[in-house]
C-alpha positions as CSV (number, residue, x, y, z in Angstrom):
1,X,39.4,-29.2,-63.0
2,X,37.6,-29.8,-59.9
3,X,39.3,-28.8,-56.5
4,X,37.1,-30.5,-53.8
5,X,38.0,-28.7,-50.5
6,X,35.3,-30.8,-48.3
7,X,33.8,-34.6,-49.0
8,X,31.9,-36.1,-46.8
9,X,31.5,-39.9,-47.5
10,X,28.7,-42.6,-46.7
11,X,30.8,-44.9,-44.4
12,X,28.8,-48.2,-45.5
13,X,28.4,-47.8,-49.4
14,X,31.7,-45.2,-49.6
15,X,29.5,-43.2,-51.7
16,X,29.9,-39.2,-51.6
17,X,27.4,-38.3,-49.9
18,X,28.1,-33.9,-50.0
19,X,31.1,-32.7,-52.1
20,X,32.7,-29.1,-52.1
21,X,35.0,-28.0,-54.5
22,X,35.6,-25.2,-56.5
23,X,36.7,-25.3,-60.2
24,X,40.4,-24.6,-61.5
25,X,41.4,-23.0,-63.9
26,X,45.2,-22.6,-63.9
27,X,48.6,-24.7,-64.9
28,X,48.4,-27.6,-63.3
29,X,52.0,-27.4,-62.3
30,X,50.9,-24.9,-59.3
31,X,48.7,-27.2,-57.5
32,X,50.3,-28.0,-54.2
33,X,52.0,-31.3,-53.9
34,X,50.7,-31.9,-50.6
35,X,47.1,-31.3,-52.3
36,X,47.6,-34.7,-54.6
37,X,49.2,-36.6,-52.0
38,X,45.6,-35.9,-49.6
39,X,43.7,-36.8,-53.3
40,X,45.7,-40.2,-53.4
41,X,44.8,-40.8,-49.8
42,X,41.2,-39.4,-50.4
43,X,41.1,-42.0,-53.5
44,X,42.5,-44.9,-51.3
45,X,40.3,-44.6,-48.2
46,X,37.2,-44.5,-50.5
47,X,38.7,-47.1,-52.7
48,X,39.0,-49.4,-49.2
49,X,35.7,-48.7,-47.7
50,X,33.9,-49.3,-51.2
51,X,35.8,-52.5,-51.4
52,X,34.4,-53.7,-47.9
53,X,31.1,-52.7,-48.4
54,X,30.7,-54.9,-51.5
55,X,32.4,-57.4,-49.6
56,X,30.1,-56.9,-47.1
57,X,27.1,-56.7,-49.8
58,X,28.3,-59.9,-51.6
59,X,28.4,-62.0,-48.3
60,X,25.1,-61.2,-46.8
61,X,23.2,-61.9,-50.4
62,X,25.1,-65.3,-50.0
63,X,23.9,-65.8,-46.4
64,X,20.2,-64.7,-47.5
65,X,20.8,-67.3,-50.8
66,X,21.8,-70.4,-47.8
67,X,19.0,-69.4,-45.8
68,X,16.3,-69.5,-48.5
69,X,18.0,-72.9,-49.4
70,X,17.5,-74.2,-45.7
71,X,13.9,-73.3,-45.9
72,X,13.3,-74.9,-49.3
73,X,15.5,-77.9,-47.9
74,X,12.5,-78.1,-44.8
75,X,9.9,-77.9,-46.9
76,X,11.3,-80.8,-49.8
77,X,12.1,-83.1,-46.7
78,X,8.6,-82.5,-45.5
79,X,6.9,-83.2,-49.2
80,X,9.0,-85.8,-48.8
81,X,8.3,-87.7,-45.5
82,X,4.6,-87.2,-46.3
83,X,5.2,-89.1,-49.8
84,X,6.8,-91.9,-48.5
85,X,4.2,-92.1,-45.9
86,X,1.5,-92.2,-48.8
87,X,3.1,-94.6,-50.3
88,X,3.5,-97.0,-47.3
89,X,0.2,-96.8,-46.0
90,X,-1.3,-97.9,-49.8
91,X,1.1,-101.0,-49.4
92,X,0.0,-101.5,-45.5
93,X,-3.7,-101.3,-47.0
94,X,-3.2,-103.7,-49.6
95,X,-1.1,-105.9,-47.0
96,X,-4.4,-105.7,-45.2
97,X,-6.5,-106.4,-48.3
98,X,-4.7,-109.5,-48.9
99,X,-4.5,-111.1,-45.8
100,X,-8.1,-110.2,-45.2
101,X,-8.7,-112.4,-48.5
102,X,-7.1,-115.0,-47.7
103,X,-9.5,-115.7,-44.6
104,X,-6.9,-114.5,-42.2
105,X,-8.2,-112.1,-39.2
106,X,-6.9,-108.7,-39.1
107,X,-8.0,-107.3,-36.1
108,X,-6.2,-109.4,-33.4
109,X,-2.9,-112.1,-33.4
110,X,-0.2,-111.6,-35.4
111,X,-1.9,-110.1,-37.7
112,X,-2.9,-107.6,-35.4
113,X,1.1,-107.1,-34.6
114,X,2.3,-107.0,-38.3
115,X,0.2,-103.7,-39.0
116,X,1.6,-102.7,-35.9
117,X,5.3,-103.3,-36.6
118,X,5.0,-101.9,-40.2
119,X,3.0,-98.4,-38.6
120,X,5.9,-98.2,-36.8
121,X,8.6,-98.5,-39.5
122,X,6.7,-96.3,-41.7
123,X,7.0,-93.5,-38.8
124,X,10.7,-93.8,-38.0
125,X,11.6,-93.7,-41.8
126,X,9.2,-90.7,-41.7
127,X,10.9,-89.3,-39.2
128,X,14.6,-90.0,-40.4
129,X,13.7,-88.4,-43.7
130,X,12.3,-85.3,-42.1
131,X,15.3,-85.2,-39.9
132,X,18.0,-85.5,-43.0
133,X,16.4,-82.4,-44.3
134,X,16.8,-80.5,-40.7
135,X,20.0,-81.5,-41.0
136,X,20.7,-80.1,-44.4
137,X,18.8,-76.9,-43.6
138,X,21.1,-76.3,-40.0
139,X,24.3,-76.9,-42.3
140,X,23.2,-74.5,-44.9
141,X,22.0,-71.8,-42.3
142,X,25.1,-72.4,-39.6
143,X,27.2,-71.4,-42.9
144,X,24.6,-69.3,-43.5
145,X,25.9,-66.9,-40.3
146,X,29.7,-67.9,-40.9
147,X,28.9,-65.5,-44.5
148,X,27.1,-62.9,-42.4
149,X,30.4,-62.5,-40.2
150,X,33.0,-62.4,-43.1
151,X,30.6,-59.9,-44.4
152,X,30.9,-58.0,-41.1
153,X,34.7,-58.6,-40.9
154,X,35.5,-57.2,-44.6
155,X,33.4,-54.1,-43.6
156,X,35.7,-54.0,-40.2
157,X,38.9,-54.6,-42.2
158,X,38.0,-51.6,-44.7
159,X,37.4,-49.4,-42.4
160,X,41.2,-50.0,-40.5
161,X,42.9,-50.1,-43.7
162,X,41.0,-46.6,-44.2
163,X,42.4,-45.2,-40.8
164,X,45.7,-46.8,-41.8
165,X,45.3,-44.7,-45.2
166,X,44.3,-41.7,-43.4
167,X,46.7,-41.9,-40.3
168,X,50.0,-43.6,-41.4
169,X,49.6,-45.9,-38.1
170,X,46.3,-47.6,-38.3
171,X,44.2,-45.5,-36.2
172,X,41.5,-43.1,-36.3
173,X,42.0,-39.5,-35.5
Protein backbone atom coordinates (compact mmCIF):
# COMPACT_ATOMS: atom_id res chain seq x y z
CA UNK A 1 0.00 0.00 0.00
CA UNK A 2 1.02 3.44 -0.88
CA UNK A 3 1.82 5.98 1.98
CA UNK A 4 2.01 9.43 0.26
CA UNK A 5 3.80 11.75 2.78
CA UNK A 6 3.86 14.84 0.23
CA UNK A 7 1.16 15.72 -2.84
CA UNK A 8 1.29 18.65 -4.45
CA UNK A 9 -1.94 19.31 -6.53
CA UNK A 10 -2.67 21.34 -9.77
CA UNK A 11 -5.20 23.92 -8.25
CA UNK A 12 -7.24 24.35 -11.69
CA UNK A 13 -7.52 20.63 -12.98
CA UNK A 14 -7.00 19.07 -9.20
CA UNK A 15 -4.66 16.81 -10.87
CA UNK A 16 -1.43 15.48 -8.86
CA UNK A 17 0.92 17.23 -10.07
CA UNK A 18 4.30 15.51 -7.79
CA UNK A 19 3.39 12.68 -5.30
CA UNK A 20 5.73 11.21 -2.48
CA UNK A 21 5.00 8.31 -0.75
CA UNK A 22 6.66 5.41 0.36
CA UNK A 23 5.26 1.82 0.09
CA UNK A 24 3.83 -0.24 3.18
CA UNK A 25 4.11 -3.20 3.95
CA UNK A 26 2.71 -3.98 7.39
CA UNK A 27 -1.00 -4.78 9.13
CA UNK A 28 -3.02 -2.33 8.26
CA UNK A 29 -4.40 -2.08 11.78
CA UNK A 30 -1.05 0.06 12.78
CA UNK A 31 -1.59 2.91 10.43
CA UNK A 32 -2.32 6.01 12.45
CA UNK A 33 -5.81 7.08 12.70
CA UNK A 34 -5.03 10.57 12.32
CA UNK A 35 -3.19 9.36 8.94
CA UNK A 36 -6.81 8.30 7.34
CA UNK A 37 -8.65 11.01 8.69
CA UNK A 38 -5.74 13.65 6.60
CA UNK A 39 -6.40 10.78 3.53
CA UNK A 40 -10.30 11.53 3.73
CA UNK A 41 -9.54 15.24 3.82
CA UNK A 42 -6.81 14.79 1.14
CA UNK A 43 -9.65 12.80 -0.99
CA UNK A 44 -12.25 15.56 -0.24
CA UNK A 45 -10.32 18.67 -1.08
CA UNK A 46 -9.22 17.05 -4.39
CA UNK A 47 -12.66 15.65 -4.86
CA UNK A 48 -13.93 19.59 -4.49
CA UNK A 49 -11.41 21.26 -6.62
CA UNK A 50 -11.84 18.55 -9.49
CA UNK A 51 -15.54 19.13 -9.22
CA UNK A 52 -15.13 22.93 -9.82
CA UNK A 53 -12.74 22.76 -12.38
CA UNK A 54 -15.14 20.69 -14.56
CA UNK A 55 -17.63 22.99 -13.54
CA UNK A 56 -15.65 25.51 -14.59
CA UNK A 57 -14.51 23.46 -17.91
CA UNK A 58 -18.28 22.64 -18.72
CA UNK A 59 -19.37 26.30 -18.50
CA UNK A 60 -16.82 28.01 -20.59
CA UNK A 61 -17.18 25.23 -23.62
CA UNK A 62 -20.93 26.38 -23.24
CA UNK A 63 -20.03 30.13 -23.36
CA UNK A 64 -17.54 29.34 -26.40
CA UNK A 65 -20.74 27.01 -27.98
CA UNK A 66 -23.23 30.75 -27.55
CA UNK A 67 -20.58 32.73 -28.87
CA UNK A 68 -19.95 30.65 -32.03
CA UNK A 69 -23.91 30.66 -32.29
CA UNK A 70 -23.91 34.61 -32.16
CA UNK A 71 -21.43 34.72 -34.92
CA UNK A 72 -23.29 32.22 -37.11
CA UNK A 73 -26.55 34.15 -36.08
CA UNK A 74 -24.65 37.61 -37.74
CA UNK A 75 -23.69 36.01 -40.57
CA UNK A 76 -27.39 34.08 -41.45
CA UNK A 77 -29.14 37.52 -40.80
CA UNK A 78 -26.69 39.09 -43.13
CA UNK A 79 -27.23 36.11 -46.03
CA UNK A 80 -30.34 36.99 -45.16
CA UNK A 81 -30.89 40.81 -45.57
CA UNK A 82 -28.88 40.52 -48.77
CA UNK A 83 -31.54 37.87 -50.11
CA UNK A 84 -34.39 39.65 -49.51
CA UNK A 85 -32.74 42.60 -50.99
CA UNK A 86 -32.13 40.40 -54.20
CA UNK A 87 -35.30 39.54 -54.28
CA UNK A 88 -36.88 43.07 -54.04
CA UNK A 89 -34.86 44.74 -56.36
CA UNK A 90 -35.88 41.81 -59.35
CA UNK A 91 -39.55 42.82 -58.40
CA UNK A 92 -38.65 46.78 -58.41
CA UNK A 93 -36.99 45.93 -61.87
CA UNK A 94 -39.84 44.22 -63.27
CA UNK A 95 -42.17 46.99 -61.62
CA UNK A 96 -40.01 49.13 -63.79
CA UNK A 97 -40.28 46.90 -66.82
CA UNK A 98 -43.91 47.06 -66.77
CA UNK A 99 -44.72 50.44 -66.31
CA UNK A 100 -42.06 51.25 -68.87
CA UNK A 101 -44.30 49.05 -71.21
CA UNK A 102 -47.18 50.40 -70.71
CA UNK A 103 -45.92 53.87 -72.11
CA UNK A 104 -45.61 55.25 -68.68
CA UNK A 105 -42.34 57.49 -67.92
CA UNK A 106 -40.03 56.28 -65.32
CA UNK A 107 -37.68 58.75 -64.81
CA UNK A 108 -39.81 61.66 -63.28
CA UNK A 109 -43.63 62.03 -61.54
CA UNK A 110 -44.94 59.53 -59.66
CA UNK A 111 -43.34 57.13 -61.15
CA UNK A 112 -40.25 58.61 -60.29
CA UNK A 113 -41.55 58.58 -56.42
CA UNK A 114 -42.86 54.88 -56.50
CA UNK A 115 -39.16 53.49 -57.17
CA UNK A 116 -38.33 55.85 -54.59
CA UNK A 117 -40.77 54.72 -51.89
CA UNK A 118 -40.21 50.95 -52.63
CA UNK A 119 -35.99 51.70 -52.42
CA UNK A 120 -36.77 52.82 -49.33
CA UNK A 121 -38.97 49.94 -47.91
CA UNK A 122 -36.59 47.48 -49.34
CA UNK A 123 -33.82 49.16 -47.00
CA UNK A 124 -35.61 49.40 -43.76
CA UNK A 125 -36.81 45.66 -44.06
CA UNK A 126 -33.10 45.19 -44.91
CA UNK A 127 -32.22 46.73 -42.05
CA UNK A 128 -34.85 45.24 -39.53
CA UNK A 129 -33.73 41.84 -40.68
CA UNK A 130 -30.08 42.49 -40.10
CA UNK A 131 -30.99 44.02 -36.81
CA UNK A 132 -33.19 40.81 -35.58
CA UNK A 133 -30.03 38.82 -36.04
CA UNK A 134 -27.85 41.46 -33.86
CA UNK A 135 -30.30 41.02 -31.58
CA UNK A 136 -30.20 37.31 -31.44
CA UNK A 137 -26.35 37.24 -31.52
CA UNK A 138 -26.25 40.02 -28.22
CA UNK A 139 -28.76 37.51 -26.34
CA UNK A 140 -26.76 34.52 -27.13
CA UNK A 141 -23.32 36.24 -26.24
CA UNK A 142 -24.73 38.41 -22.99
CA UNK A 143 -25.63 34.63 -21.77
CA UNK A 144 -22.74 33.89 -23.31
CA UNK A 145 -20.65 35.84 -20.26
CA UNK A 146 -23.36 34.97 -17.63
CA UNK A 147 -21.75 31.00 -18.41
CA UNK A 148 -18.23 32.39 -18.20
CA UNK A 149 -18.95 33.74 -14.56
CA UNK A 150 -20.80 30.61 -13.21
CA UNK A 151 -17.79 28.94 -14.54
CA UNK A 152 -15.63 31.28 -12.56
CA UNK A 153 -17.95 31.02 -9.53
CA UNK A 154 -17.90 27.02 -9.27
CA UNK A 155 -14.02 27.29 -9.58
CA UNK A 156 -14.36 29.98 -6.49
CA UNK A 157 -16.80 27.83 -4.65
CA UNK A 158 -14.36 24.62 -4.87
CA UNK A 159 -11.70 26.19 -3.85
CA UNK A 160 -13.63 27.52 -0.26
CA UNK A 161 -15.26 24.30 0.23
CA UNK A 162 -11.43 22.95 -0.12
CA UNK A 163 -10.26 25.40 2.69
CA UNK A 164 -13.37 24.44 4.51
CA UNK A 165 -12.16 20.70 4.08
CA UNK A 166 -8.75 21.49 4.99
CA UNK A 167 -9.38 24.04 7.91
CA UNK A 168 -12.68 23.05 9.67
CA UNK A 169 -13.67 26.94 9.37
CA UNK A 170 -13.61 27.91 5.80
CA UNK A 171 -10.35 29.53 5.48
CA UNK A 172 -7.04 29.04 4.09
CA UNK A 173 -4.04 28.49 6.26
Amino acid sequence: MKVHTKIVLDMNSGAIEHADFYMYEGPVALCDPSILGILGTVVSIVGTLSGGASDQAASNFEADTQRQQAAREREISAAEARKFEREQSALKARSRAVRSGSGVGTTSGSSLLVDQDIAAEIARNKALIKAGGETRATRLEQNASLLGLRGRNARRASLFKAGTALTGEGKFL
